[in-house]
RODRENRO-487745 format. One record per atom (N, C-alpha, C): residue in one letter; x, y, z; residue number from 1; atom name. Coordinates in steps of 0.001 Angstrom, whole numbers, plus 500000, padded with zeros to 6 digits. Example, Ala and Ser with C-alpha at 12.3 -4.5 7.8 and 13.67 -1.06 7.14 Angstrom:
BEGIN
+-----+--------+--------+--------+-----+------+
! res !      x !      y !      z !   n ! atom !
+-----+--------+--------+--------+-----+------+
!   A ! 513190 ! 494310 ! 507800 !   1 !    N !
!   A ! 512300 ! 495500 ! 507800 !   1 !   CA !
!   A ! 513200 ! 496700 ! 507800 !   1 !    C !
!   S ! 512850 ! 497750 ! 507080 !   2 !    N !
!   S ! 513670 ! 498940 ! 507140 !   2 !   CA !
!   S ! 512900 ! 500030 ! 507870 !   2 !    C !
+-----+--------+--------+--------+-----+------+
! end
This chain:
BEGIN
+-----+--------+--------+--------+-----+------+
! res !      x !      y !      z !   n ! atom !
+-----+--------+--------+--------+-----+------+
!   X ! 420149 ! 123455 ! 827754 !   1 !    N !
!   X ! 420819 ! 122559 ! 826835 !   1 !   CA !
!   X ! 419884 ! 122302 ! 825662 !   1 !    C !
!   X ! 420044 ! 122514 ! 824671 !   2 !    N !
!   X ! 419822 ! 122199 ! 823030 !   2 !   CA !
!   X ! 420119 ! 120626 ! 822528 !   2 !    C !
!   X ! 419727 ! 120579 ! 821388 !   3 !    N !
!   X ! 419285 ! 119281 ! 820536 !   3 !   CA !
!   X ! 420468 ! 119887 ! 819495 !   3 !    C !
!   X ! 421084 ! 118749 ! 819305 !   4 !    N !
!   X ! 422419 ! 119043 ! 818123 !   4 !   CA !
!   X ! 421453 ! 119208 ! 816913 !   4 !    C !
!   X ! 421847 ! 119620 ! 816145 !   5 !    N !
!   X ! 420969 ! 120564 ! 814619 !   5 !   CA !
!   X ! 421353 ! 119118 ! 813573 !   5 !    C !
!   X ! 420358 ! 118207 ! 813639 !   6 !    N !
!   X ! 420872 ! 116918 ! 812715 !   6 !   CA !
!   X ! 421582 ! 117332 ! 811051 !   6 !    C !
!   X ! 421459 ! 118787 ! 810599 !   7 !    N !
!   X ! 421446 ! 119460 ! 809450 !   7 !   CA !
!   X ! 422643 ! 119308 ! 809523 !   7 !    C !
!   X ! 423124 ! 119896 ! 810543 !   8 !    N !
!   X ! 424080 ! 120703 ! 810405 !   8 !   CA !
!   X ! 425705 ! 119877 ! 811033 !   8 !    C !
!   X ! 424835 ! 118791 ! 812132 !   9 !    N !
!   X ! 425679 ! 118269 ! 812287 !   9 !   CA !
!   X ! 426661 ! 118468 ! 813784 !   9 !    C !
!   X ! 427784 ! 117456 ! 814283 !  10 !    N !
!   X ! 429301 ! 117941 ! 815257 !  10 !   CA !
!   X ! 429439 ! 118794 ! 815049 !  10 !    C !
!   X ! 429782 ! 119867 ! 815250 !  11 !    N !
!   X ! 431065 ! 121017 ! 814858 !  11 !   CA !
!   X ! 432156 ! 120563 ! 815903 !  11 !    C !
!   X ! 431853 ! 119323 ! 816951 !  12 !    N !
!   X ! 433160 ! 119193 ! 818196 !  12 !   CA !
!   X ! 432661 ! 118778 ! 819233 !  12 !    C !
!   X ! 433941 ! 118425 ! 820375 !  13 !    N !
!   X ! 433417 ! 117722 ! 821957 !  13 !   CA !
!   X ! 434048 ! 118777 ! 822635 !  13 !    C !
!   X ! 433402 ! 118721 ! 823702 !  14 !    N !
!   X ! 433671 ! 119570 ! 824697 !  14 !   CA !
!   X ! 434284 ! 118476 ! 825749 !  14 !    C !
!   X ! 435387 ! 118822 ! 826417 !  15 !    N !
!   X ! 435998 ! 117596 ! 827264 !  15 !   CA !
!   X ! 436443 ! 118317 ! 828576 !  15 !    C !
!   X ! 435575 ! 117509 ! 829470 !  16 !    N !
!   X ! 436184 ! 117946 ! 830942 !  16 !   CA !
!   X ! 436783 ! 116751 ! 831718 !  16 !    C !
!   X ! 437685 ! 116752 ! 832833 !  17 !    N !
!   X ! 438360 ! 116204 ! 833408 !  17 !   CA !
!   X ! 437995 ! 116537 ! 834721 !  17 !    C !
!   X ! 437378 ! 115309 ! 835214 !  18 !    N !
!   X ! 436944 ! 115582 ! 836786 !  18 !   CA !
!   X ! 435485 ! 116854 ! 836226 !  18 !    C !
!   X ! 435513 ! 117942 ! 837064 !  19 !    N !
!   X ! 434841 ! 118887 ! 836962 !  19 !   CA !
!   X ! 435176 ! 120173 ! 835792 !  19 !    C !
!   X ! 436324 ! 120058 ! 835697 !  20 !    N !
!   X ! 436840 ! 121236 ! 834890 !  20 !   CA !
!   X ! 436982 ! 121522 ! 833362 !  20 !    C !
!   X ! 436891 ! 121964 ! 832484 !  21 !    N !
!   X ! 436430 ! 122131 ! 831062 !  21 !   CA !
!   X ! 438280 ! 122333 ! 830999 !  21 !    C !
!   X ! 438256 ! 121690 ! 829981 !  22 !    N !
!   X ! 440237 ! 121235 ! 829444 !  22 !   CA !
!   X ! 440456 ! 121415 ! 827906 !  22 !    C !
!   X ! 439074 ! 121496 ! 827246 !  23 !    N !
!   X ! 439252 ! 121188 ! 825657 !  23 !   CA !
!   X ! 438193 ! 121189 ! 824976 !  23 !    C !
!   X ! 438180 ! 122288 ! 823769 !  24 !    N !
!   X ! 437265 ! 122080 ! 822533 !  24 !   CA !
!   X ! 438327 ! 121241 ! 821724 !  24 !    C !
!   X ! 437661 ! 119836 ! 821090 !  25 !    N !
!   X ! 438193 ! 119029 ! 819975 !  25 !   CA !
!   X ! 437231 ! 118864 ! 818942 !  25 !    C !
!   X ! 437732 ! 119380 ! 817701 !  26 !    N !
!   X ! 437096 ! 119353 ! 816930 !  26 !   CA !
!   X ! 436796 ! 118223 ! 815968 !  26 !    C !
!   X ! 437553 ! 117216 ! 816920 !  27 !    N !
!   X ! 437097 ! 115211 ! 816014 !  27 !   CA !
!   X ! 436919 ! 114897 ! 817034 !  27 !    C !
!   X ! 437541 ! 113251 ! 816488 !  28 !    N !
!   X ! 436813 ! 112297 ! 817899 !  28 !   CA !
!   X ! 437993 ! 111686 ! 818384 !  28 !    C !
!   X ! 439398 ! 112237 ! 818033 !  29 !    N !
!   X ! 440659 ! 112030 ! 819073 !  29 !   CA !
!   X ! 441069 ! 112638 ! 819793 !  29 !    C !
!   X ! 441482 ! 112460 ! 821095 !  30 !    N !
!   X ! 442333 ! 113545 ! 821866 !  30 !   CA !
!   X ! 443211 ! 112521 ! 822863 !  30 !    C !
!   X ! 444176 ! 113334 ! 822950 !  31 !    N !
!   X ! 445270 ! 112928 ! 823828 !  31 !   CA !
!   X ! 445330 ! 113517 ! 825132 !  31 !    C !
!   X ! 445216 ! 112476 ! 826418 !  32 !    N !
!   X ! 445005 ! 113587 ! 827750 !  32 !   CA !
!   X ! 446298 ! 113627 ! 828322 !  32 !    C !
!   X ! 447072 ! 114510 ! 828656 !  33 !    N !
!   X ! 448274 ! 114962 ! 828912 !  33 !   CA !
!   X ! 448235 ! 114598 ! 830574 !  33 !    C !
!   X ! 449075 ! 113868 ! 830731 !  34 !    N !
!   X ! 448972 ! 113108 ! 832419 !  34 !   CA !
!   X ! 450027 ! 113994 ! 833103 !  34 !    C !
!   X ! 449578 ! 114394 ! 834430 !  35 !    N !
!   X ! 450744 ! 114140 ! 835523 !  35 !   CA !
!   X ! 451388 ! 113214 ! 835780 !  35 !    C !
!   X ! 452694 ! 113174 ! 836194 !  36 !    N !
!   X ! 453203 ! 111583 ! 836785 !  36 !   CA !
!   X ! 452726 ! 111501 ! 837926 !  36 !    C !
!   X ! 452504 ! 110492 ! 838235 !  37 !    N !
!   X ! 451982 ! 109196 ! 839065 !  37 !   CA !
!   X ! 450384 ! 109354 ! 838929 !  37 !    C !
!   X ! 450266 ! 110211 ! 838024 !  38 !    N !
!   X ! 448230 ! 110210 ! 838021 !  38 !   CA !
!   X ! 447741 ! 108803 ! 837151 !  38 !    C !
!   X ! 446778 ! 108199 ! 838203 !  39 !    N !
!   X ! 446567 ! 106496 ! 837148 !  39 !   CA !
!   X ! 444929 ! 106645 ! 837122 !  39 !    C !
!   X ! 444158 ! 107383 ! 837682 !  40 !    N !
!   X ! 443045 ! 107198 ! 837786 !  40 !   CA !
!   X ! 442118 ! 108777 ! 837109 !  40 !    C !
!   X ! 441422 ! 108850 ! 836882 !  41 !    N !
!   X ! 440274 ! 110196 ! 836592 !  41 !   CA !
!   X ! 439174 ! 109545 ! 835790 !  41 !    C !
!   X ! 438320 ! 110956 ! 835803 !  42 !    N !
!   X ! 437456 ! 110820 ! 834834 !  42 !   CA !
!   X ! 436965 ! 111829 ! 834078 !  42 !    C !
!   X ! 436533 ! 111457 ! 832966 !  43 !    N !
!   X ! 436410 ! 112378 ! 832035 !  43 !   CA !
!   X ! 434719 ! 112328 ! 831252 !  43 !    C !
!   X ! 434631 ! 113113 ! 831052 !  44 !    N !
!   X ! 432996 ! 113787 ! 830887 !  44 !   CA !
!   X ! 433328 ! 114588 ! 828951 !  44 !    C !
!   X ! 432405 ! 114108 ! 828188 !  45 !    N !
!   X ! 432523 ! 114809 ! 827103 !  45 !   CA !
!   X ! 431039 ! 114795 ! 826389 !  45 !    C !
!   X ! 431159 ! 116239 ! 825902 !  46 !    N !
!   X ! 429452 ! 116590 ! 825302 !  46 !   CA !
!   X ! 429434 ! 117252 ! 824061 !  46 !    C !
!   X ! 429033 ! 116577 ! 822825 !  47 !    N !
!   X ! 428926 ! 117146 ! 821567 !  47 !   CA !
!   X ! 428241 ! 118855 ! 821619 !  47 !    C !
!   X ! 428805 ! 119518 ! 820494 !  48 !    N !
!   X ! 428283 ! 120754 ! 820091 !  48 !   CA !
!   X ! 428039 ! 121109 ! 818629 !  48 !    C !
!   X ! 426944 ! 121623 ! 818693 !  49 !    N !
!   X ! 427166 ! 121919 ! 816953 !  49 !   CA !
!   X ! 427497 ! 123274 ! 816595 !  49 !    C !
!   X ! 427273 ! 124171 ! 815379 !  50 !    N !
!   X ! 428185 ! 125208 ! 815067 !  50 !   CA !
!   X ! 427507 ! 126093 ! 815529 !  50 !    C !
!   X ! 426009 ! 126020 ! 816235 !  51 !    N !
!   X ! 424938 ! 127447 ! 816690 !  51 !   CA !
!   X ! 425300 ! 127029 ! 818315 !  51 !    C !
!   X ! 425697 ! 126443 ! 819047 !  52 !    N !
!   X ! 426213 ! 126009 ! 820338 !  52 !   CA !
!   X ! 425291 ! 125280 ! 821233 !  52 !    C !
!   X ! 424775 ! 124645 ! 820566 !  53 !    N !
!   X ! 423707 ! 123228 ! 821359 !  53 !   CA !
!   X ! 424390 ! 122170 ! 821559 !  53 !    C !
!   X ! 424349 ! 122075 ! 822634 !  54 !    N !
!   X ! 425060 ! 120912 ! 823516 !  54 !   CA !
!   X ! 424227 ! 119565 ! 823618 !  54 !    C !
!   X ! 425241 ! 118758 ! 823644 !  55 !    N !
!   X ! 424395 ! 117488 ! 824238 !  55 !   CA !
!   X ! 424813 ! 116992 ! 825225 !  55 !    C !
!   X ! 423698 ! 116131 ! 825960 !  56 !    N !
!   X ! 424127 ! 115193 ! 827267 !  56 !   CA !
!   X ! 425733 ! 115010 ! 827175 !  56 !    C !
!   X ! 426021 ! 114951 ! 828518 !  57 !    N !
!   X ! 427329 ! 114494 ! 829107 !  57 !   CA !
!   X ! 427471 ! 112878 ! 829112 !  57 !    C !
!   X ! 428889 ! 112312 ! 828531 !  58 !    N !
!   X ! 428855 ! 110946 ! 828207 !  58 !   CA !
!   X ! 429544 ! 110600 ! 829541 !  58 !    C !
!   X ! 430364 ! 109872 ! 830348 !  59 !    N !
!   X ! 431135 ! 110048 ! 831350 !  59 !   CA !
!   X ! 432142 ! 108741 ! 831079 !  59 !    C !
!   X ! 433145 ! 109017 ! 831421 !  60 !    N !
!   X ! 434624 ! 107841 ! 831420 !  60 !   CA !
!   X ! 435445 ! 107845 ! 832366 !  60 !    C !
!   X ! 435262 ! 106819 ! 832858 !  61 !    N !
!   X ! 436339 ! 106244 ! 834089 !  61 !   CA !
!   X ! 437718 ! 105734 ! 833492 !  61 !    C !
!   X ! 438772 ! 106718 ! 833361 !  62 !    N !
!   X ! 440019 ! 106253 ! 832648 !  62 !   CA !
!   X ! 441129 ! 105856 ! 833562 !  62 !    C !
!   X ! 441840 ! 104642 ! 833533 !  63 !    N !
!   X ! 442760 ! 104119 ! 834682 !  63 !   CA !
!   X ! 443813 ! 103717 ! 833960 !  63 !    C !
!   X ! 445130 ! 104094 ! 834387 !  64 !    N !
!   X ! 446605 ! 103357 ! 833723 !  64 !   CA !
!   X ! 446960 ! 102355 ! 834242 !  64 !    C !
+-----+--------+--------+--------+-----+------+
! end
């Protein structure tokens, strides 16, 4: 894992759900598309910049 390039900047989040990788977003909105009756998960998201240096994993406990 890499140091985001302060130059250069986001290029995007990387967003996983539970364990599984679901989404490159290239801002800072996203919409998570639910199953019905799903009320609970969590979600994990890690900046990238445009040479592909990642950063730490943030983590979110999301509940309906």
């Amino acid at each position: 894992m890499g140091r985001i390039d302060r130059q250069r900047g986001v290029a995007g989040y990387q967003v996983f759900k539970d364990a599984d990788w679901i989404a490159d977003v290239p801002g800072t909105t996203w919409t998570e598309p639910r199953a019905p009756g799903q009320t609970t998960f969590s979600l994990r998201v890690r900046a990238f910049d445009a040479t592909g240096n990642k950063s730490a994993f943030a983590t979110f406990a999301v509940a309906a």
